[in-house]
Every structure is written in structure tokens, then in C-alpha cells.
N, CA, C and O atoms as CSV, one atom per row, in Angstrom:
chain,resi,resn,atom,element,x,y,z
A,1,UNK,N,N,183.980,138.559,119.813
A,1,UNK,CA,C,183.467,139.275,120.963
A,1,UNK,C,C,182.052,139.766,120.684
A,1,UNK,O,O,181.570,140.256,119.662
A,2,UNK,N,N,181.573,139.525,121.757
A,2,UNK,CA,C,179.797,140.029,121.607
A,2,UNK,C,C,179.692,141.302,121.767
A,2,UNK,O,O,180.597,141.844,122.402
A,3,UNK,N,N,178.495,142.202,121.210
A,3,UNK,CA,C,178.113,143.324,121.713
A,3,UNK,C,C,177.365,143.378,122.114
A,3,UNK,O,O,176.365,142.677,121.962
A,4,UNK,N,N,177.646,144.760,123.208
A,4,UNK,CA,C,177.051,144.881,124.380
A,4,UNK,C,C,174.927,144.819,123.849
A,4,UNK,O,O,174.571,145.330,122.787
A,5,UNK,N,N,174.107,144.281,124.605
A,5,UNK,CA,C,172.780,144.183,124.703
A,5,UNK,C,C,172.688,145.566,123.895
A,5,UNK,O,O,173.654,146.313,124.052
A,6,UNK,N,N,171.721,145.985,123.101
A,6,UNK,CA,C,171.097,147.015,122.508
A,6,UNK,C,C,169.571,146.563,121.522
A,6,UNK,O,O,169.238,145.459,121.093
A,7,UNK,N,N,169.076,147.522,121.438
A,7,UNK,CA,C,168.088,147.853,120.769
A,7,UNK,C,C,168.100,149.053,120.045
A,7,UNK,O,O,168.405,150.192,120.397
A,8,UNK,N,N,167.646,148.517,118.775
A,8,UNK,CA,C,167.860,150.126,117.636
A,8,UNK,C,C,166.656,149.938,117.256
A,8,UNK,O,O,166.241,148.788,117.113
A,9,UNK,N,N,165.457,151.583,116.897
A,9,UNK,CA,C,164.711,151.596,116.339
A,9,UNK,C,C,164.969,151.689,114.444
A,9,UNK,O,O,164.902,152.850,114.038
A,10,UNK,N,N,165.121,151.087,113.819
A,10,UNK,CA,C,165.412,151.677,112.132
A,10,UNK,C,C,164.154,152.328,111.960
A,10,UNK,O,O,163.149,152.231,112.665
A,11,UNK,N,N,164.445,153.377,110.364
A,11,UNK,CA,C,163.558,154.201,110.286
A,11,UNK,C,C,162.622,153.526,109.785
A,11,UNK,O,O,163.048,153.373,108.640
A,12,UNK,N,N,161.428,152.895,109.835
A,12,UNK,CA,C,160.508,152.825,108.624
A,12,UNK,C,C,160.328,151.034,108.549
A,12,UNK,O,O,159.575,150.265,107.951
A,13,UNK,N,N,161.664,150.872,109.678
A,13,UNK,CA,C,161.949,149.384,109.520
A,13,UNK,C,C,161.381,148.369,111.038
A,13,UNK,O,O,160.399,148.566,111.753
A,14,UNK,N,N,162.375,147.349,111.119
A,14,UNK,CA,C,162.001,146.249,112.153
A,14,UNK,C,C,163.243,147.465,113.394
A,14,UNK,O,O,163.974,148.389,113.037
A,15,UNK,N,N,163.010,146.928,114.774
A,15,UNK,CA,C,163.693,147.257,115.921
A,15,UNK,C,C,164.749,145.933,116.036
A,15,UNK,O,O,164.737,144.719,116.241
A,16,UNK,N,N,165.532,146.893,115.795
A,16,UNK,CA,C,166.756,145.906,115.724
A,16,UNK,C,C,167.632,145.503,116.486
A,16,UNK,O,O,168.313,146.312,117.116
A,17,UNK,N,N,167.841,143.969,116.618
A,17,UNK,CA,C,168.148,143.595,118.389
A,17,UNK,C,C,169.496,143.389,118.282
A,17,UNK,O,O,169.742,143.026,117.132
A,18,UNK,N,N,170.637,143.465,119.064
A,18,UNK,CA,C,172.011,143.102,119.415
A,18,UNK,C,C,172.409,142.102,120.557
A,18,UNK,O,O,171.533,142.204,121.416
A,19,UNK,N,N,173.189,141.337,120.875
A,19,UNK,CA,C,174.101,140.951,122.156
A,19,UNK,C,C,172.841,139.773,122.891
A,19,UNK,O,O,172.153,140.156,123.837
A,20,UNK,N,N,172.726,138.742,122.468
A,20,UNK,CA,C,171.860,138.348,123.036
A,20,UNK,C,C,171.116,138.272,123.837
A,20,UNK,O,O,171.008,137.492,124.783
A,21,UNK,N,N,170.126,139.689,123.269
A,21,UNK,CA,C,168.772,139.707,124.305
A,21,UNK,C,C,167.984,138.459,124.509
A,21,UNK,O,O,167.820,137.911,123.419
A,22,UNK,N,N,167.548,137.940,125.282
A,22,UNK,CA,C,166.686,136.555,125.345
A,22,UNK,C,C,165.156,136.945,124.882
A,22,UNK,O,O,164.600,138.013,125.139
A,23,UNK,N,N,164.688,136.022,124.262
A,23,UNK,CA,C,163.384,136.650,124.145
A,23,UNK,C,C,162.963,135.386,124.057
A,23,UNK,O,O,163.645,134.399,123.782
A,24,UNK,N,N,161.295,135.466,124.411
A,24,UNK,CA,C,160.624,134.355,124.418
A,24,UNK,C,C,158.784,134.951,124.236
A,24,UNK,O,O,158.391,136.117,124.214
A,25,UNK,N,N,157.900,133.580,124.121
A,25,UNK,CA,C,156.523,133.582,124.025
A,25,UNK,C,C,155.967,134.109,125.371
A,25,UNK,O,O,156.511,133.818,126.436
A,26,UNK,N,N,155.113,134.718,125.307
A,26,UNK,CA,C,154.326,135.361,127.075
A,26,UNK,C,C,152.800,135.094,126.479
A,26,UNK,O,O,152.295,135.360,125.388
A,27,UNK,N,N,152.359,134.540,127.510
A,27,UNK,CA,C,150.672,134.380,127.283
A,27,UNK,C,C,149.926,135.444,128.398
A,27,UNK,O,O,150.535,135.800,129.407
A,28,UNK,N,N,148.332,135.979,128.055
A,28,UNK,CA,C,148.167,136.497,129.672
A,28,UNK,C,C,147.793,135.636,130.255
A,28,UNK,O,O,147.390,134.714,129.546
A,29,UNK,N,N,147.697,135.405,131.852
A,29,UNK,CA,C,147.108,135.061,132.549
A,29,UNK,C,C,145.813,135.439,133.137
A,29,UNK,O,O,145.738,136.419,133.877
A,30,UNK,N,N,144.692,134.646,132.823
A,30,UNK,CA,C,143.558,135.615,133.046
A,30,UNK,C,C,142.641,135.144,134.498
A,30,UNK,O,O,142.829,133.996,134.902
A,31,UNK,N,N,141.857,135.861,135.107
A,31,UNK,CA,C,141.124,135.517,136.223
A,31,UNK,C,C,140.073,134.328,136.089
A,31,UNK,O,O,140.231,133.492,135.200
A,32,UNK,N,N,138.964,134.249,137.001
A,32,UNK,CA,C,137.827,133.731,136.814
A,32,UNK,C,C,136.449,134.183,136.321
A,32,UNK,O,O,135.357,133.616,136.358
A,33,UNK,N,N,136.831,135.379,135.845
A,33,UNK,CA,C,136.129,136.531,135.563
A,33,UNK,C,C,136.135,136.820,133.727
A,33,UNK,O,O,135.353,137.240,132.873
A,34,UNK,N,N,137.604,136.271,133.812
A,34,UNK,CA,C,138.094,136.538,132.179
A,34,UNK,C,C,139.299,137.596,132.123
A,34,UNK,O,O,140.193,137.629,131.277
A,35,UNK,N,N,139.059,138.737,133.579
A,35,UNK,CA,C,140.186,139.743,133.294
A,35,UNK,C,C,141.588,138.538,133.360
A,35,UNK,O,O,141.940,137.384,133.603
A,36,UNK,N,N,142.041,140.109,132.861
A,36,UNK,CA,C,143.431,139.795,132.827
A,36,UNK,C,C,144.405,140.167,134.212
A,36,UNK,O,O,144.266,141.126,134.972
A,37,UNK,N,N,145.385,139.121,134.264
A,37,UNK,CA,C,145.820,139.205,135.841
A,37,UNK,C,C,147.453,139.128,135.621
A,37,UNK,O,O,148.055,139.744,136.501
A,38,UNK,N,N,148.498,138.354,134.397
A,38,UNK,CA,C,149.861,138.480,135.004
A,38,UNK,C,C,150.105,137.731,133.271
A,38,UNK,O,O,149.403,137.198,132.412
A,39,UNK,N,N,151.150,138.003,133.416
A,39,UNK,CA,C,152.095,137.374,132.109
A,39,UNK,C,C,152.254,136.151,132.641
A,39,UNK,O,O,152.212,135.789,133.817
A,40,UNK,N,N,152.501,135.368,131.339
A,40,UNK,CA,C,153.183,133.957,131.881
A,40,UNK,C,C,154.252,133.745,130.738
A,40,UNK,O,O,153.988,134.126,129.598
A,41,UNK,N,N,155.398,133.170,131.020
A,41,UNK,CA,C,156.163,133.100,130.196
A,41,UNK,C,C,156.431,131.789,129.780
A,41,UNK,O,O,156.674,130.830,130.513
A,42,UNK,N,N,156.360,131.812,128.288
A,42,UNK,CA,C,156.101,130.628,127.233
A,42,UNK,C,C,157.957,130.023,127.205
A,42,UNK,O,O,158.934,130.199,127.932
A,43,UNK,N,N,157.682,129.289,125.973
A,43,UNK,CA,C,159.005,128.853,125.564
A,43,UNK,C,C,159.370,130.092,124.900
A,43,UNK,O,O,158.781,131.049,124.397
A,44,UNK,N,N,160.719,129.662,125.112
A,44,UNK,CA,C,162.386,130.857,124.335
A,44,UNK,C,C,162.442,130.478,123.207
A,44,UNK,O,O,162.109,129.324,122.937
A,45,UNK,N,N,162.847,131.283,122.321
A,45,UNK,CA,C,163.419,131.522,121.096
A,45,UNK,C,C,164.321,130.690,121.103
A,45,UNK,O,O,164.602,130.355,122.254
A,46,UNK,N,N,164.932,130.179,120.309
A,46,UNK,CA,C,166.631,129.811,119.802
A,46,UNK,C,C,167.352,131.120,120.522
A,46,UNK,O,O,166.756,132.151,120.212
A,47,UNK,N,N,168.413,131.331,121.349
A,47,UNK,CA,C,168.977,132.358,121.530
A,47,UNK,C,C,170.431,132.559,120.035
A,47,UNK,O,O,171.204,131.741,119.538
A,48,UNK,N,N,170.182,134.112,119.779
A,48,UNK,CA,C,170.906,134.285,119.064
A,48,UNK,C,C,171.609,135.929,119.490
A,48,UNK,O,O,171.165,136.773,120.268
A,49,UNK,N,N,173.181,135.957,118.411
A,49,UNK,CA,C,173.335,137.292,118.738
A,49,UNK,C,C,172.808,138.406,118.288
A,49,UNK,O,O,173.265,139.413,118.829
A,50,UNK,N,N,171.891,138.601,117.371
A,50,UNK,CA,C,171.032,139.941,116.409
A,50,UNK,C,C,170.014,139.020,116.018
A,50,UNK,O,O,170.044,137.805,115.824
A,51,UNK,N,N,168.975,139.994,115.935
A,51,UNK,CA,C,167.638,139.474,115.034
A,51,UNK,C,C,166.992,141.060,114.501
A,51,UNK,O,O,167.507,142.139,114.796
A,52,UNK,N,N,165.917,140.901,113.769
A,52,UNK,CA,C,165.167,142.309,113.939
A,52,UNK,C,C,163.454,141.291,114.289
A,52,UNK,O,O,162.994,140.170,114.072
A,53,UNK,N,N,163.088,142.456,114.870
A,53,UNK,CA,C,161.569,142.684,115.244
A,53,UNK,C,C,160.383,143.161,114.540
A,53,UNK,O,O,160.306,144.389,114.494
A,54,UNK,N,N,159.709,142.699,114.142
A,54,UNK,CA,C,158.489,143.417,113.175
A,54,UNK,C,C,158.026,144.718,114.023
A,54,UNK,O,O,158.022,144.737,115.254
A,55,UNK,N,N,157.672,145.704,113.274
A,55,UNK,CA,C,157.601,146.792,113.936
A,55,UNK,C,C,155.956,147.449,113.132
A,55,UNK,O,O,155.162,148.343,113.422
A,56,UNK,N,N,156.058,146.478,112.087
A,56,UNK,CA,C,154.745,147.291,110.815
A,56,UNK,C,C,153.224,146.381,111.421
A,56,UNK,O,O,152.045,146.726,111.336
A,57,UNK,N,N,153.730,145.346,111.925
A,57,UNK,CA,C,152.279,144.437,112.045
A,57,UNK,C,C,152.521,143.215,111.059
A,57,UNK,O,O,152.852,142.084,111.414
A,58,UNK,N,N,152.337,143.567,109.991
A,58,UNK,CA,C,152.274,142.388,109.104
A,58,UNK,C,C,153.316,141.723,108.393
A,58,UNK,O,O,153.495,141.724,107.175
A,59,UNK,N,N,154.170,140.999,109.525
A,59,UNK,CA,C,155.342,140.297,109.052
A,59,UNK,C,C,154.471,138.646,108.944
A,59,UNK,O,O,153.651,138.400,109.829
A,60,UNK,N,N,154.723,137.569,107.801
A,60,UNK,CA,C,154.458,136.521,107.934
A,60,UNK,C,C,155.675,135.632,109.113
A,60,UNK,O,O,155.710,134.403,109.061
A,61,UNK,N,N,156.278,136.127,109.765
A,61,UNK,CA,C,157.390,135.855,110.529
A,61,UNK,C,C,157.565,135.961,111.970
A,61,UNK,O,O,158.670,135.659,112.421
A,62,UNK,N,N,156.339,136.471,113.026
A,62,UNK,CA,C,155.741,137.350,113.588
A,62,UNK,C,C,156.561,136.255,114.804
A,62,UNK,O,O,156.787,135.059,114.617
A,63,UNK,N,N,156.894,137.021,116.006
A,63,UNK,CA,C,157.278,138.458,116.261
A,63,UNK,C,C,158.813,138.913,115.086
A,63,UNK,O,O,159.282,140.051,115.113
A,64,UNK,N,N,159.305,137.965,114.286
A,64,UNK,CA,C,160.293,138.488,113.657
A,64,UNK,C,C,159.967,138.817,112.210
A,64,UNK,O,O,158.991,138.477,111.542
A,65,UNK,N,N,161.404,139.834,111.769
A,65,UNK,CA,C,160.662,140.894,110.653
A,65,UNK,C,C,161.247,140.119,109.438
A,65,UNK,O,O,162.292,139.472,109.509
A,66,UNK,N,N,160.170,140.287,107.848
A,66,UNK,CA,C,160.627,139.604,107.237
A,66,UNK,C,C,160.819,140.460,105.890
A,66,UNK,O,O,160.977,139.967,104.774
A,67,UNK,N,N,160.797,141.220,106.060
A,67,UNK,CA,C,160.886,142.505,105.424
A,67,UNK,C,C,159.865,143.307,104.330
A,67,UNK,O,O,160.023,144.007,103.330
A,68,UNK,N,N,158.681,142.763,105.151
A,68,UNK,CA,C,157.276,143.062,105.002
A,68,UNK,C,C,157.292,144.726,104.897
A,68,UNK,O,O,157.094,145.339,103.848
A,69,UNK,N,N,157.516,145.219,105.950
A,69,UNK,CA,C,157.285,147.000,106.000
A,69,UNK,C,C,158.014,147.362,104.746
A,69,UNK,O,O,157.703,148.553,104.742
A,70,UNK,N,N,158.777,147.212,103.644
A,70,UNK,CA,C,159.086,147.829,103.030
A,70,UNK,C,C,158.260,147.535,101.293
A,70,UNK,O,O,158.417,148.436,100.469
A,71,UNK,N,N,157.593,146.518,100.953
A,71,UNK,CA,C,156.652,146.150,100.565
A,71,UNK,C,C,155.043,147.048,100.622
A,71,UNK,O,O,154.326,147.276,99.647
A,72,UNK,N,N,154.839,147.350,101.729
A,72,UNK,CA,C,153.527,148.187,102.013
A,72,UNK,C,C,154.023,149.458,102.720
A,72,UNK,O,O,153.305,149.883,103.625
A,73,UNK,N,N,155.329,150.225,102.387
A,73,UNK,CA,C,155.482,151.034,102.365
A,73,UNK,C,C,154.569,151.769,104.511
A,73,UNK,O,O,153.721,152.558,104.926
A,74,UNK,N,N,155.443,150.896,104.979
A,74,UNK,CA,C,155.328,151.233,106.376
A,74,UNK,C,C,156.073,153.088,107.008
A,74,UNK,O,O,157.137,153.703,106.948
A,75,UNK,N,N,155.023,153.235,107.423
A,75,UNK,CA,C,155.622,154.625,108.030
A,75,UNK,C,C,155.567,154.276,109.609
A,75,UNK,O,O,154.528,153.981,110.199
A,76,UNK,N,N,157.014,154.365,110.277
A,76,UNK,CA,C,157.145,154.272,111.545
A,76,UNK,C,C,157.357,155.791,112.193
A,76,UNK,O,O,158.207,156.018,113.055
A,77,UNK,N,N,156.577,156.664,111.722
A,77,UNK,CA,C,156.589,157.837,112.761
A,77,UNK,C,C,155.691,157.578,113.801
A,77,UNK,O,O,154.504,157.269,113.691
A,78,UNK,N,N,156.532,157.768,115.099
A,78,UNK,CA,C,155.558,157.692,115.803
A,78,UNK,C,C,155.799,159.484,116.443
A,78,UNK,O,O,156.640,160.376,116.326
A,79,UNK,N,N,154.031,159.188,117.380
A,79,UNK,CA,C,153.823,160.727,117.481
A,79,UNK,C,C,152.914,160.193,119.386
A,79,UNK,O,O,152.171,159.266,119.707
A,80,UNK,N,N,153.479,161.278,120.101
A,80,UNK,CA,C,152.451,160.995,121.213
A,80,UNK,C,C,151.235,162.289,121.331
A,80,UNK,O,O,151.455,163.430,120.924
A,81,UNK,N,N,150.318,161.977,121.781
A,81,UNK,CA,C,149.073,163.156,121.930
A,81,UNK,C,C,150.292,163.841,122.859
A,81,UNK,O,O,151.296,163.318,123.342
A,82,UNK,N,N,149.875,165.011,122.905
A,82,UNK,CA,C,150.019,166.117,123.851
A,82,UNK,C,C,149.148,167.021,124.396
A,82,UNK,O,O,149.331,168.224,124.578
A,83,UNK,N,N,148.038,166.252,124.682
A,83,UNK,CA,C,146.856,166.368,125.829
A,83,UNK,C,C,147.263,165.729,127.130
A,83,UNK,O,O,148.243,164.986,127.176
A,84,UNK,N,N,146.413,166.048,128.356
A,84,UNK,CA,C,147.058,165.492,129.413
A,84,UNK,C,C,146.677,163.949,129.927
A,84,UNK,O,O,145.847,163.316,129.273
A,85,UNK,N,N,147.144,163.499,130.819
A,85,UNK,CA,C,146.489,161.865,130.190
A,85,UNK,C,C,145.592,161.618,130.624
A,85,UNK,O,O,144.848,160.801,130.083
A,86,UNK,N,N,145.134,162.504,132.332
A,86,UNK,CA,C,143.587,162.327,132.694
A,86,UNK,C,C,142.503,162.642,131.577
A,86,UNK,O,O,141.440,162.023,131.561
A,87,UNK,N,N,142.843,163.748,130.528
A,87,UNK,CA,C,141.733,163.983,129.410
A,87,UNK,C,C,141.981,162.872,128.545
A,87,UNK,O,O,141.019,162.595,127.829
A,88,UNK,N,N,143.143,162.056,128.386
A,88,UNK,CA,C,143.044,160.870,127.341
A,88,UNK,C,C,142.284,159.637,128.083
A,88,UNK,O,O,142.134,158.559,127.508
A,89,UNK,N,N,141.776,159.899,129.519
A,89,UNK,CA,C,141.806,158.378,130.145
A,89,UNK,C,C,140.058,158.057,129.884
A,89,UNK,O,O,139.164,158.894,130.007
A,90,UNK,N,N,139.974,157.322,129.686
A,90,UNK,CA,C,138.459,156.551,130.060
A,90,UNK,C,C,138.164,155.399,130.798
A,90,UNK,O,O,138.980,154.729,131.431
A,91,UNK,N,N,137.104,155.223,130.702
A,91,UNK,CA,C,136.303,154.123,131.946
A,91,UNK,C,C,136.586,152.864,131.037
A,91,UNK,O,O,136.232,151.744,131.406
């Protein structure tokens, strides 16, 4: 029996997937201008039931984790400003 779809953050580690989430390649789609205008969605993964996710940046495995963050001693705290977001926004 499968389990139900989830996502776990581990501490320090990859985001760890359950229940076959589908995942696949997304490119942007960009204008005539150069902006950027819409996702496009690439080829799928192999579907499977668990994987983990690189979460540090530098997995040679990318988007999957190869257990790089524990090697360079990855700190996954994350922290949000608590300023308001018009003072975080710019042009």
C-alpha cells in the first residue's frame, strides 16, 4: 500500500518526497523582449514512490539529493525578514 502524497522538510538535509508525487523538468517561457512569461513543462522523471530533493544547492544529482549537504556541513535554517514587504520591495 502506498502512502498518502507528502513532503518532509529534514533538518539540515534533502526535502523528502512520499506517495508518488510526479515531478518533472519546467523551462521558462520567455517573451520577445527576453522577459519572462509562463513555465513550460519538460519531460517527467521516472515516477517513483520516495525520493529526496537537494535542498543545499550543491548536489552532483540535481534536482535530486546525493548526500552532498552533509559533506559541507549545510545549515537549513531558514529565517524570514520581519520587515514589511513594501520596505523589502524594489524596482
Amino acid at each position: 500500500m502506498d502512502r498518502e502524497p507528502s513532503i518532509r522538510i529534514t533538518k539540515n538535509g534533502p526535502y523528502r518526497v512520499h506517495g508518488h508525487v510526479p515531478l518533472a523538468k519546467q523551462f521558462i517561457g520567455s517573451g520577445p523582449e527576453g522577459e519572462s512569461l509562463t513555465w513550460i513543462e519538460g519531460e517527467p522523471w521516472e515516477d517513483v514512490s520516495s525520493y529526496n530533493l537537494c535542498r543545499c544547492g550543491r548536489s552532483g544529482t540535481k534536482p535530486f539529493c546525493d548526500g552532498t549537504h552533509a559533506q559541507i556541513g549545510f545549515d537549513g535554517t531558514e529565517t524570514a525578514p520581519r520587515e514589511p514587504y513594501l520596505a523589502q520591495a524594489g524596482e
